[in-house]
C-alpha positions in Angstrom: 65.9 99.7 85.8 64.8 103.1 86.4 62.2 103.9 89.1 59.7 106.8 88.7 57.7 107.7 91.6 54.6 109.1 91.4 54.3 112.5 93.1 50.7 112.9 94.8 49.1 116.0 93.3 50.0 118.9 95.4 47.2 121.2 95.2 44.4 122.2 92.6 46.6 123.5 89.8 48.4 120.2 90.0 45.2 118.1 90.1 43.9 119.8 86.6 47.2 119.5 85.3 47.6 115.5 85.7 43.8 115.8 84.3 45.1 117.0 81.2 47.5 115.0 80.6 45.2 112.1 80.9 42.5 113.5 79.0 44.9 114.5 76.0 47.0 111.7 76.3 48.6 110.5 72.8 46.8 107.4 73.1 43.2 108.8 73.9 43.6 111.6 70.7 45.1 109.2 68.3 41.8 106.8 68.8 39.7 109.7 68.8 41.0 112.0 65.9 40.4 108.7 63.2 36.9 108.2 64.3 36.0 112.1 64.3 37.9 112.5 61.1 35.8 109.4 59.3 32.4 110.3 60.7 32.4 113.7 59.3 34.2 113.3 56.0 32.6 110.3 54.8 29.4 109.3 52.9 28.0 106.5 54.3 29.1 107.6 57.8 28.8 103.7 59.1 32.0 103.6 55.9 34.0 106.1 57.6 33.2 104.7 61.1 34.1 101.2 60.5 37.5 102.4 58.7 38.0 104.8 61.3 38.0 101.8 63.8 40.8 100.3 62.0 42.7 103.4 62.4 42.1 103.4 66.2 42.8 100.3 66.4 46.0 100.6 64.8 47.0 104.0 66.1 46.1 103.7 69.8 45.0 100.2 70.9 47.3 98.2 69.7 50.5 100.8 70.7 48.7 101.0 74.1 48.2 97.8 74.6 51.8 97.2 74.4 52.9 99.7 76.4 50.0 98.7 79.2 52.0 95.2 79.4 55.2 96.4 79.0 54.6 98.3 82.4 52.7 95.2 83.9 55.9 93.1 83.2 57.9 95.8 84.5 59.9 97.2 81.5 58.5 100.4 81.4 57.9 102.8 84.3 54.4 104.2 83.3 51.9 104.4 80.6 53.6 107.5 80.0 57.3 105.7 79.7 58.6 109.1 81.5 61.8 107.7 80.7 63.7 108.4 77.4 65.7 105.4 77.4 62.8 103.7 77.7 60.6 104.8 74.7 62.4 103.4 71.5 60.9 100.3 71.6 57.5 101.2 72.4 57.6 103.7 69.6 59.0 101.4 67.1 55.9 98.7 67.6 53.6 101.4 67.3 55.0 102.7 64.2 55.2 99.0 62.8 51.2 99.0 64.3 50.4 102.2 62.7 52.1 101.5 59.1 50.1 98.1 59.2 46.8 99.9 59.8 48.2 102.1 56.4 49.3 99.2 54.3 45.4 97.9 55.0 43.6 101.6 54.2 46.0 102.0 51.1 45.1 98.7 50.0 41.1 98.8 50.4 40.6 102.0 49.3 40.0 103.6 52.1 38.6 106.9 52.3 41.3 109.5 51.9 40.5 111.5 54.6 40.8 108.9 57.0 44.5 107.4 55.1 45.3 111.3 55.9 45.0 111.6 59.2 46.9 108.1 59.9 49.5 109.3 57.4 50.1 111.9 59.9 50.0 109.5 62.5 52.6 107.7 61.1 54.9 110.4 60.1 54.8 111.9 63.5 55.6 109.1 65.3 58.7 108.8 63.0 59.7 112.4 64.0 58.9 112.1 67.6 61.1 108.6 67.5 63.9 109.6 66.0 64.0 112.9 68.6 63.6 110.8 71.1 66.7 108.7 70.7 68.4 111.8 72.0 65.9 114.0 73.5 62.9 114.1 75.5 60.8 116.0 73.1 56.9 116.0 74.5 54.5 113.2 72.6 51.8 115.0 74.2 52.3 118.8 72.7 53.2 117.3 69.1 49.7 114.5 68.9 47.9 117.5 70.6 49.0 120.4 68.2 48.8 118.0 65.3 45.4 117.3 65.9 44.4 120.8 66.3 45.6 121.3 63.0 44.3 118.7 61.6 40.5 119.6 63.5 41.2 123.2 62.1 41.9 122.1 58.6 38.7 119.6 58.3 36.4 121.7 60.0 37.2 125.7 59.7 38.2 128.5 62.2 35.5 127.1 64.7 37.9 124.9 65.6 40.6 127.9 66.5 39.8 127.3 70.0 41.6 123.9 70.4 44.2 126.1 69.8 44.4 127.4 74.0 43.7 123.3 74.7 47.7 122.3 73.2 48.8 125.3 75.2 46.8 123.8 78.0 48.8 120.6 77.7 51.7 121.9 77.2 51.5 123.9 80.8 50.4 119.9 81.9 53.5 118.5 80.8 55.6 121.5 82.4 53.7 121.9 85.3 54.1 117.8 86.5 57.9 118.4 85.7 57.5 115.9 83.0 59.4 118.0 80.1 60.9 121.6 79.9 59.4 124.4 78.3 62.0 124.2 75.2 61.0 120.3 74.9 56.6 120.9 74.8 57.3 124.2 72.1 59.4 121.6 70.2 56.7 119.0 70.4 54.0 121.5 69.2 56.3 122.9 66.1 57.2 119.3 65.0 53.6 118.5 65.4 52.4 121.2 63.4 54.7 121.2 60.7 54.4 117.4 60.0 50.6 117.6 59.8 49.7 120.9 58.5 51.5 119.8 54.9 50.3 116.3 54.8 46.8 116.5 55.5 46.3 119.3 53.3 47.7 117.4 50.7 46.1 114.1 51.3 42.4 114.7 52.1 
């Protein structure tokens, strides 16, 4: 069993960067970035909202909710699982979570925006899966550049500035001595490059 302890914020910088990483957690954009996705790109919007609930459910909730009681029954350190070792089966559920929500959206019709963006879902948690069988990369910079492509993509260069909020979470991540420097740029790249393609594509 591996035992994390939690390291009481040290001073302000630390405090905003344990912020951060709740706020953009992987679990809090992949139930939000369904949901935004469906209520702008679909006509009626209560259509894209209901199917955009099926993708939070089956992108965050579900995946959450398993890592919430693996941690209660004391598999996993934190909701984070800060431990490598630890990961593979959390991520495996989530992608079998995930790939049901897609089986469902595939199968209904669902709007295509919304199959897009849990398309990506799925692909990146195959990527950041099999990296992590060998290699901390950081969940958090590849959901949070992924979505900022995918929030560029939908909605125009507006969205350009979610762009300093990745590298915000990156310096999170690097600042609570949760991953390296070389392990949040290789989170962003993979996230980028595995959502860029496929939600252009897909919409």
């Amino acid at each position: 069993m591996h035992n994390v302890v939690d390291v009481p914020p040290r001073g302000p910088e630390d405090l905003a960067a344990r912020g951060l990483t709740e706020v953009f957690a992987p679990a809090l954009l992949a139930a939000v970035m369904p949901i935004v996705i469906g209520v702008h790109s679909t006509t009626p919007v209560s259509l894209g909202l209901a199917w955009a609930l099926v993708g939070a459910l089956c992108c965050s909730v579900i995946p959450n909710a398993l890592i919430w009681w693996g941690v209660r029954r004391g598999r996993l350190t934190d909701h984070h699982i800060r431990v490598r070792e630890q990961r593979r089966t959390p991520l495996i559920y989530g992608l079998v979570s995930v790939l049901f929500g897609l089986v469902l959206m595939i199968g209904f019709d669902a709007p295509r925006p919304i199959t897009a963006m849990v398309v990506v879902m799925f692909v990146l948690g195959l990527a950041v899966t099999a990296a992590n069988l060998v290699w901390k990369l950081s969940i958090h910079a590849a959901v949070a550049a992924g979505s900022a492509a995918v929030l560029v993509i939908e909605f125009g260069p507006q969205l350009l500035f979610s762009i300093p909020v990745v590298v915000l979470v990156c310096w999170s991540r690097v600042r609570l001595d949760e991953h390296t420097v070389s392990q949040v740029v290789a989170g962003s790249i993979v996230g980028l490059i595995v959502s860029i393609p496929i939600f252009l594509v897909l919409r």
